[in-house]
Residue, then its C-alpha position, 0 to 999 in steps of 0.5 A: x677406547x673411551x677409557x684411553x682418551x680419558x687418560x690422555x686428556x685429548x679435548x672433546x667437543x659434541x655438537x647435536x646435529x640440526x636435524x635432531x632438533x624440531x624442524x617448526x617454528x616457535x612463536x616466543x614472546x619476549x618482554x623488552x624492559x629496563x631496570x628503571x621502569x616496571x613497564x615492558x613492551x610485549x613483542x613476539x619473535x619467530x625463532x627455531x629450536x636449534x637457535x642460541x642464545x648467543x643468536x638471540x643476543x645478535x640484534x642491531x640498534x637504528x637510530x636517525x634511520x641509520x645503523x649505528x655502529x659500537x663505538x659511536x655515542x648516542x649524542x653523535x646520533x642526536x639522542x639528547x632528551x627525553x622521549x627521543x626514539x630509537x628503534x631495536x632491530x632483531x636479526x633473529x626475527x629476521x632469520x626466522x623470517x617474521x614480519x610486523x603484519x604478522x606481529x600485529x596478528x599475533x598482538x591481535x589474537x592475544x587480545x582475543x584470547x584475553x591472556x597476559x603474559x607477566x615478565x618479571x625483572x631479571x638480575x644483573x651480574x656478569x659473565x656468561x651465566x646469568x645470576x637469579x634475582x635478589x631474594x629481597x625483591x619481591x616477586x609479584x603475584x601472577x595476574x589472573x587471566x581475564x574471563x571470556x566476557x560474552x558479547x552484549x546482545x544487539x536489540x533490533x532488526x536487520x535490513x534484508x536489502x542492506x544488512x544494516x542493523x536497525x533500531x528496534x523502533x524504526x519502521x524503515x531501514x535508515x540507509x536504504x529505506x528497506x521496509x521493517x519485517x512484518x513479523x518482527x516485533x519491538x522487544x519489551x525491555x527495550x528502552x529508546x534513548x534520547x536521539x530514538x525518543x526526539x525521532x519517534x515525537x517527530x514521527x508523530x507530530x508529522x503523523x499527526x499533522x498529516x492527518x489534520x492537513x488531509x481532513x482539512x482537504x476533505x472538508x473543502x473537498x465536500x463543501x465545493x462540492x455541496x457549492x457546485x451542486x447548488x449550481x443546475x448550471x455554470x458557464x464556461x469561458x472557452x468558446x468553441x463550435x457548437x455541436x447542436x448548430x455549429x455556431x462558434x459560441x460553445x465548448x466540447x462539453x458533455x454535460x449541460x452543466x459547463x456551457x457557454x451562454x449561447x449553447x443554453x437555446x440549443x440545448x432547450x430546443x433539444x430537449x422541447x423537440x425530443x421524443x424520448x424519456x431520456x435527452x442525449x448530450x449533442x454530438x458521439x457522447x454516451x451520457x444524458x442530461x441530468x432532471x435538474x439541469x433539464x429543470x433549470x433549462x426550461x420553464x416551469x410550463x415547459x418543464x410540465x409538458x415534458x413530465x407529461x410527455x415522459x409518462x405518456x412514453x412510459x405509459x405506452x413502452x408499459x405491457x401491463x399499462x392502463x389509463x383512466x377511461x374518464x375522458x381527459x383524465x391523465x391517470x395511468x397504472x400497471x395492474x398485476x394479472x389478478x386484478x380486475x378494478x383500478x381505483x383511479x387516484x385523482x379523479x376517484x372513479x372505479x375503471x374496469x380492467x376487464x372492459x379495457x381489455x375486451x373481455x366484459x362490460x356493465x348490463x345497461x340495465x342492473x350495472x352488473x359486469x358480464x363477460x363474454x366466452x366466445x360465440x357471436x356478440x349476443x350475450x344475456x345478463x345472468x342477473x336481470x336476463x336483459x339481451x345485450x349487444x357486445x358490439x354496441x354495447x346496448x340491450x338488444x331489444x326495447x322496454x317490451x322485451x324480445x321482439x321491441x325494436x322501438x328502442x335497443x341497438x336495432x340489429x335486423x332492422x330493415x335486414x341491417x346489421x346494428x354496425x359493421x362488426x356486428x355478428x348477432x345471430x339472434 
């Protein structure tokens, strides 16, 4: 069959089928050139593989917005210098549906892989078939592909409220004012620049003049305060009720230290008829008079007499209290269990802790301290044997011994006792 078309010369045409080809797309990248210029312009375009060449051919030129057709000039089009712009439209780009965001995607892919594609110029001749280049042209060399270059690493820290990346010498965040982390230290090889520098000065100098304003404020705290100490009492300007005699002169104060003139009489009289230790503020207040403002109220014989009065209630509100026996001595103690002698201070004399409490007395004759037990009140000095009644505190018979009774307390006389309590059996 073959052998007798051959014979005959009958015409053959072969055509692959479509399907035969890959069904995907291919991304070409072609380079746009002219023979006066060494640059080109990259694009990519969308195409098939079952395309031809003479489909590649089809493409389009739009100048003014407008389609031009074959027989028109470029002057009619209003191309008449340098750096006018007309557009080339590729109806195969078209066909293969390829859009100029995805162009832009491509284009930014390829800076991110960092290759470059090298077109070299082509030769010029006619017919279909194209004529390769002279061989005194010479060809460039291919330009190798740039390295991946790692990113330079960022130094600080990041905002947990923001996520914005900080300075590593800030202390807060700059756009939320977010606190730095508190494990999170300065780097050593960081070096601020100029505008970090200017901001950590400024840091410091606020810091510091902070400091000098508070120190100033506490100095001028402290010596208004030293000031108001020296004053026992200072007036106030309000006038309202007074809570002591409801006059319409005093404020609602609780302390001494801020009244009206008028309140200083009630207040001086509180204080005169009280009889506590401690003077209370007029009215439902829970605080007391300070000693110095109570000093400063009353005068010096006043301010005495309530001295005294406050140790005679100290004196009595005392379980273990003793005053001096010497009369009018205003000495008083608080003795411990053990001991039996108080030494008083001023006016040097030896009182008996033991007499006070009932328990012993001094012999009238030896001055020896006897001590009673228990039994009746006749008690008999272990020293110079002299009979003595506890009650009155006297010997019991005169100079002659037992049975005298020109002296001693009498006891039995005339069948009396020597005093009412008295319980002498002998």
């Amino acid at each position: 069959m073959c052998e007798k078309l051959s014979q005959l010369s009958v015409p053959v045409s072969v055509s692959v089928n479509t399907q035969a080809y890959p069904q995907g797309c291919i991304r070409l990248k072609v380079g746009v050139e002219d023979a006066q210029s060494d640059n080109y312009i990259q694009v990519t375009v969308l195409v098939s593989s079952d395309m031809t060449i003479a489909q590649l051919k089809d493409k389009r030129w739009v100048i003014g917005k407008r389609l031009a057709q074959d027989h028109e000039t470029l002057f009619s089009h209003g191309v008449r210098s340098d750096g006018d712009q007309v557009f080339l439209f590729i109806l195969s780009a078209q066909a293969a549906h390829f859009t100029l965001q995805q162009h832009k995607l491509d284009q930014e892919q390829e800076r991110m892989d960092g290759i470059v594609v090298q077109l070299f110029p082509r030769g010029t001749g006619g017919g279909d078939v194209e004529k390769t280049a002279p061989d005194n042209k010479k060809v460039p060399p291919p330009v190798p592909a740039k390295p991946n270059v790692l990113p330079k690493p960022q130094l600080g820290w990041t905002c947990s409220m923001c996520t914005l990346l900080n300075k590593p010498t800030r202390p807060g965040c700059e756009a939320c004012g977010g606190d730095r982390p508190e494990d999170y230290q300065v780097p050593d090889i960081y070096k601020p620049d100029q505008q970090e520098i200017l901001r950590i000065q400024q840091e410091e100098l606020a810091t510091l003049q902070y400091e000098q304003a508070q120190q100033e404020e506490r100095e001028r705290n402290y010596l208004n305060l030293l000031a108001t100490d020296d004053q026992s009492l200072f007036p106030n300007a309000s006038e309202e009720e007074c809570p002591i005699c409801f006059s319409p002169a005093a404020t609602r104060g609780h302390r001494a230290q801020r009244v009206s003139p008028r309140l200083l009489q009630c207040l001086k009289g509180t204080i005169l008829n009280n009889r506590d230790a401690e003077v209370s503020c007029p009215e439902n207040c829970d605080s007391k008079l300070l000693d110095r403002e109570i000093q400063a109220l009353l005068t010096e014989e006043e301010h005495q007499r309530f001295l005294e009065m406050r140790l005679s209630i100290a004196e009595s509100r005392s379980e273990h209290s003793f005053h001096c026996q010497t009369p009018n001595c205003p000495k008083w103690c608080i003795y411990e269990d053990e001991v039996n002698e108080f030494l008083c201070e001023l006016c040097k004399e030896t009182n008996c802790i033991l007499c006070r409490n009932g328990e012993a007395m001094k012999c009238p004759r030896c001055d020896i301290i006897v001590q009673k037990k228990d039994g009746c009140d006749w008690i008999c000095c272990l020293m110079c044997k002299t009979e003595i009644c506890w009650v009155t505190k006297q010997a019991r018979w005169g100079p002659n011994g037992n049975g005298d009774i020109s002296g001693g307390c009498g006891c039995r006389v005339n069948q009396q006792p020597c005093h009412p309590n008295c319980q002498n059996c002998h």
